[in-house]
VOGU-3710 file (C-alpha; in Angstrom, 3 decimals, decimal comma):
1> xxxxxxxxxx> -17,858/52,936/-24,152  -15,381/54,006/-21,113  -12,180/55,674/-21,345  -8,796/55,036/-18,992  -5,957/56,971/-18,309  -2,229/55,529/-18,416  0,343/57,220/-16,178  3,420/56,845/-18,559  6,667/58,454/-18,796  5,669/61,062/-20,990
11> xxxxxxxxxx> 3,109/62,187/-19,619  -0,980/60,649/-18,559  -2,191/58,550/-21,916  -5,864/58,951/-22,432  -7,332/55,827/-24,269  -11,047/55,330/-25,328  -12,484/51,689/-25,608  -15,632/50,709/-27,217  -16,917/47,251/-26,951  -13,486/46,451/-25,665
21> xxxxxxxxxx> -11,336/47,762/-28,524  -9,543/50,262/-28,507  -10,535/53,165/-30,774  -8,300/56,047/-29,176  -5,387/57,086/-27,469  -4,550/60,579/-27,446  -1,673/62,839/-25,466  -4,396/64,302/-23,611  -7,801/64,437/-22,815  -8,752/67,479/-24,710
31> xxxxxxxxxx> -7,150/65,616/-28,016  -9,402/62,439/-27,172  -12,616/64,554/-26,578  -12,074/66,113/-29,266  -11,812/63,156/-31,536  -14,882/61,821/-29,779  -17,041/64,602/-30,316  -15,783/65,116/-34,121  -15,885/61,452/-35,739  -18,579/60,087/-32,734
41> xxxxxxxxxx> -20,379/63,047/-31,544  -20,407/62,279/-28,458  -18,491/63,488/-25,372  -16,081/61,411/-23,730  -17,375/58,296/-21,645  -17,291/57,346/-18,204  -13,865/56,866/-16,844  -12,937/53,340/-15,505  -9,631/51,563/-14,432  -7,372/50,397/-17,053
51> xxxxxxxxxx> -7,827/46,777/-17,454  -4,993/45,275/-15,885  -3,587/43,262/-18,840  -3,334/45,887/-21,011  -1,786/48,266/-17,975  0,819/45,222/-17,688  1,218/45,912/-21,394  2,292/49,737/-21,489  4,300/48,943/-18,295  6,207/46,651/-19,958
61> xxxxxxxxxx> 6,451/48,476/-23,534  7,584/51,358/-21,486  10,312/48,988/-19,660  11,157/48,165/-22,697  10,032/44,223/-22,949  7,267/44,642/-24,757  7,926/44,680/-28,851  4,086/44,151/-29,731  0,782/45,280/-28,428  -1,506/42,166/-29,468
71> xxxxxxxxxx> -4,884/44,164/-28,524  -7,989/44,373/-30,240  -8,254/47,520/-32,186  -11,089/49,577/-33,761  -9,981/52,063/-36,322  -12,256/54,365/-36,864  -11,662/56,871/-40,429  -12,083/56,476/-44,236  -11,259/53,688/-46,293  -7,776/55,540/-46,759
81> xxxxxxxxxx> -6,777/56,009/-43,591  -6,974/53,244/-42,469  -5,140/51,457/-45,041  -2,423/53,861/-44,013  -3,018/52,982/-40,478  -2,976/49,359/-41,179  0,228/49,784/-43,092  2,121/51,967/-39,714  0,890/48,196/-37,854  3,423/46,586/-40,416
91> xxxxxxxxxx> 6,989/48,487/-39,510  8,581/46,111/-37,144  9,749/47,673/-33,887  13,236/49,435/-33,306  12,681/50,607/-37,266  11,536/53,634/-39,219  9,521/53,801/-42,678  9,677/57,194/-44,348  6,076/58,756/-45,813  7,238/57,723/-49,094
101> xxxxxxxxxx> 7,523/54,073/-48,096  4,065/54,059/-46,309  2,661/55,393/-49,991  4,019/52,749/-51,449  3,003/50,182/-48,711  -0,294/51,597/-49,856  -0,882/52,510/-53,291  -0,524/55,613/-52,996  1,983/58,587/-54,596  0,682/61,212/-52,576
111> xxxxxxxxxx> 3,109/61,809/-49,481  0,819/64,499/-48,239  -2,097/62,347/-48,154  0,397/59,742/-46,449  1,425/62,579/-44,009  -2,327/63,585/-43,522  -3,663/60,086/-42,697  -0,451/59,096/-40,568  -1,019/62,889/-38,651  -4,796/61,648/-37,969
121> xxxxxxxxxx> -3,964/57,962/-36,668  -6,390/57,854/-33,772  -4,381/55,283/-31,523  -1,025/56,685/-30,928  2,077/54,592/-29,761  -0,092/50,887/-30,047  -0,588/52,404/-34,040  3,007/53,005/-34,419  2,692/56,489/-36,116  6,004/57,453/-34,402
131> xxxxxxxxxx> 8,183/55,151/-36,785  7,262/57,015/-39,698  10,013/59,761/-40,344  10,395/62,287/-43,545  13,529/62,144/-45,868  15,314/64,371/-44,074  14,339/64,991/-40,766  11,682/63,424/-38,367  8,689/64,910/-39,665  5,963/65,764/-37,306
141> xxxxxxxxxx> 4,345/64,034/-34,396  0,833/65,101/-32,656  2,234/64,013/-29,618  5,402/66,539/-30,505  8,846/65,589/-31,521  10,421/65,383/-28,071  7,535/62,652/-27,177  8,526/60,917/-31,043  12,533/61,065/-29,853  11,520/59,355/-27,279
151> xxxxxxxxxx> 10,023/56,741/-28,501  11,957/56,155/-31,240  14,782/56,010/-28,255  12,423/53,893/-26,034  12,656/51,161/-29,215  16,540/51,224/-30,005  15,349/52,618/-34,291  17,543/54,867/-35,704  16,512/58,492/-35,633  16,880/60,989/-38,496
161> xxxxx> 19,729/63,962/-38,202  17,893/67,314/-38,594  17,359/68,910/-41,777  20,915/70,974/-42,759  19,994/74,710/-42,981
//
């Protein structure tokens, strides 16, 4: 296991790789240590350069050329979540999916468990978690909304009005 940080536009991305897959990428590194001591319990790896391939990658998804990340992933959670997590690797850049869609994707009529697995999705931005939005409104982001804006901006999808008062 190692872990690499990514100096991105909003802000250092911290990603954990075991056996060269990815398994994390968090906002910070207290949210990846924190994953890595919960569902691995163990504390975060050595840290090494980010391989340059996959550094080319986020440059260029950042740049906006890059419409796919074709990496080798490792997700890591129940049997649910990650057939909610394999679900958020089907909605097709520049659009949105609301929690309701991803339940139906997936079997599944319960938009809170939808909203629960999609909050947990260990692999941020390469898992797009960001393109799922509520009925009326963004919903929520770990990353926060101004970081989900942003990518949602970053990939040209159409973004939610706020909820009326």
């Amino acid at each position: 296991m190692y872990r690499a940080i990514y100096h991105s536009p909003i802000g250092p991305l911290h990603l954990v790789f075991q056996n060269d897959c990815l398994i994390n990428l968090s906002f910070s590194e207290e949210m990846a240590a924190h994953w890595v001591k919960r569902l691995l319990r163990r504390t975060l790896p050595e840290q090494r350069p980010l391989p340059r391939r996959l550094e080319q990658d986020l440059d260029d998804y950042f740049q906006g050329r890059l419409r796919h990340f074709d990496w080798q992933l490792r997700l890591v959670g129940t049997p649910f979540q990650e057939r909610v997590w394999k679900a958020l690797l089907e909605i097709p850049h520049g659009q949105t999916a609301t929690y309701k869609a991803v339940g139906e994707k997936c079997g599944c009529r319960g938009y809170r468990a939808i909203g629960r697995a999609v909050g947990t999705n260990p692999i941020a931005i390469i898992v797009p978690c960001h393109r799922v939005v509520g009925r009326s409104g963004l919903g929520g982001f770990s990353g926060g909304l101004h970081i989900k804006r942003f990518l949602l901006e970053l990939e040209g999808a159409p973004i939610p009005p706020p909820p009326q008062a």
